[in-house]
N, C-alpha and C positions, 0 to 999 in steps of 0.2 A: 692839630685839627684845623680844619681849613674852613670849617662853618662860616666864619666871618668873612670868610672870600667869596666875592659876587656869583665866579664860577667854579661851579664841580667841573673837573676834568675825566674824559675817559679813562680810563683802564686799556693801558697800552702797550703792548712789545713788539722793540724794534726800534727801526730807524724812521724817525716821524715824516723823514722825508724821501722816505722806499718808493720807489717808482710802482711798487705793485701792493693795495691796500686791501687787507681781508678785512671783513668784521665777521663777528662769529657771534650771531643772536642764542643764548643760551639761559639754560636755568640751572639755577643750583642746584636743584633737587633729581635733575635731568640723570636717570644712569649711562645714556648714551652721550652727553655731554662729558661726564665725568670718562668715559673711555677716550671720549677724542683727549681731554687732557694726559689721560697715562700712556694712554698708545699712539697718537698722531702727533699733537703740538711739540714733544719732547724733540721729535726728528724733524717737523716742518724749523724748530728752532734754530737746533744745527746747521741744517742745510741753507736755513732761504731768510731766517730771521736775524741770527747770528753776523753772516757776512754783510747785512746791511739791504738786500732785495727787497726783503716783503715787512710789512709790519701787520702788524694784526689788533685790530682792536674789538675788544669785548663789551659788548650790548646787553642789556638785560632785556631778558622776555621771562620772567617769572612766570610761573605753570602755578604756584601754589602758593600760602601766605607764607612757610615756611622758606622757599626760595626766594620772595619778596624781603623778607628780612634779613636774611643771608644777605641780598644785592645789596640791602644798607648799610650792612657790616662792613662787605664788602670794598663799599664804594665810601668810606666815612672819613678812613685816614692815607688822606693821599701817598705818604711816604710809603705805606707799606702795601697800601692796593692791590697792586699784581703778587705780591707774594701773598696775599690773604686770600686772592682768589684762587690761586694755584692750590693752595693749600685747603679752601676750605672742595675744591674736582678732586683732590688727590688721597684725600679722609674723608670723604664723602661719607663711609661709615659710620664714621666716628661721632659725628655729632646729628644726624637726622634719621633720629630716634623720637619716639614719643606718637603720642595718641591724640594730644590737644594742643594747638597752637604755644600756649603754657606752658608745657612736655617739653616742646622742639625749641622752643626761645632759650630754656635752660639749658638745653645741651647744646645748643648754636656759645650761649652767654661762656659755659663751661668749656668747648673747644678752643675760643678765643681765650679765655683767662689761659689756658694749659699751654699755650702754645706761645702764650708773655707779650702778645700784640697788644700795643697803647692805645685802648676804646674807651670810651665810656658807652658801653652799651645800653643803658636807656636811650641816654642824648641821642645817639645814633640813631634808633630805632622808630624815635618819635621825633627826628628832623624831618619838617616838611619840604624844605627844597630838597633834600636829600631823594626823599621820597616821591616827589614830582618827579626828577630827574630821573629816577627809575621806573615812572609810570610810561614817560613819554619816550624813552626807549622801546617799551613794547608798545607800544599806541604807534610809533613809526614805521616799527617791524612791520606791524599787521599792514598798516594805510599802504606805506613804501614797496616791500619787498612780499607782501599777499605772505609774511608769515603765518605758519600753524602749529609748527612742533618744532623743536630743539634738538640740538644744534641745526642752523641754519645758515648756511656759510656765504658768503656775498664776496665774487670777489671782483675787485673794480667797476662795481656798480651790476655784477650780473650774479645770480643765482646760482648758484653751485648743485647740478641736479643729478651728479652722477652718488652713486653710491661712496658715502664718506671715509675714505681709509687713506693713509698714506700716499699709496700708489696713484690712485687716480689724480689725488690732491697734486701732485708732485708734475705729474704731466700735465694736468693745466697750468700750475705755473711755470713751465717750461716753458709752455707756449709764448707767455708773458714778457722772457727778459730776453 
């Protein structure tokens, strides 16, 4: 746990020093998010993250309280971050179920337990810096980048305004290197 460390760090893949920098404003609960993760990022990885070009870092814009506490799950144990987050777009099913905040924290709690990730999920959940850090992620999104919906892709500081699939993703950054 990294609580005691002054800063939370993003959630990052890649090579931190890629000449070409996405962020990708998302929510948990987003089902077109959870697509770019099973259909898009698997092959931008291959292609453009993997060799070291592009790195991509993930912003929270929580849409819900439910995606809000997923980002804190998320965002709590640094070692395993990226793999929590990948996992919680790619079971997206699986755990955002329920009716009442209450409902969704249990099965958020229960996906993490099933899955043998090291949380203490309260602590997590009711970390105030934790939770700042994921406010003012979306608080940037909106001021900075005129976000409104999810996934919202930014890359090197410009809006990504074409329709989000593969293809087009790939020939922008083509442009790029």
């Amino acid at each position: 746990m990294n609580n005691s460390l002054a800063e939370i760090n993003r959630i990052i893949s890649g090579n931190r020093d890629a000449k070409i920098t996405i962020i990708a404003y998302e929510s948990l609960t987003c089902s077109h998010c959870a697509d770019f993760h099973k259909n898009v990022y698997p092959q931008l990885k291959k292609d453009f993250i993997d060799p070291g070009l592009v790195k991509i870092e993930f912003r929270h814009f929580p849409l819900d309280a439910a995606a809000f506490n997923a980002s804190k799950i998320a965002q709590c144990n640094e070692q395993q971050s990226l793999e929590i987050l990948e996992s919680l777009y790619t079971n997206q099913k699986d755990w955002i179920r329920g009716k009442t905040v209450a409902e969704l924290n249990d099965n958020l709690k229960k996906f993490i337990n099933n899955k043998g990730y090291k949380i203490d999920f309260e602590k997590c959940i009711n970390d105030k810096k934790i939770e700042d850090f994921v406010l003012n992620d979306r608080i940037e999104g909106t001021k900075k980048f005129e976000i409104n919906s999810t996934p919202t892709i930014i890359i090197n500081g410009k809006k990504f305004e074409k329709t989000l699939n593969y293809k087009n993703l790939k020939k922008s950054l083509e442009k790029l290197i």
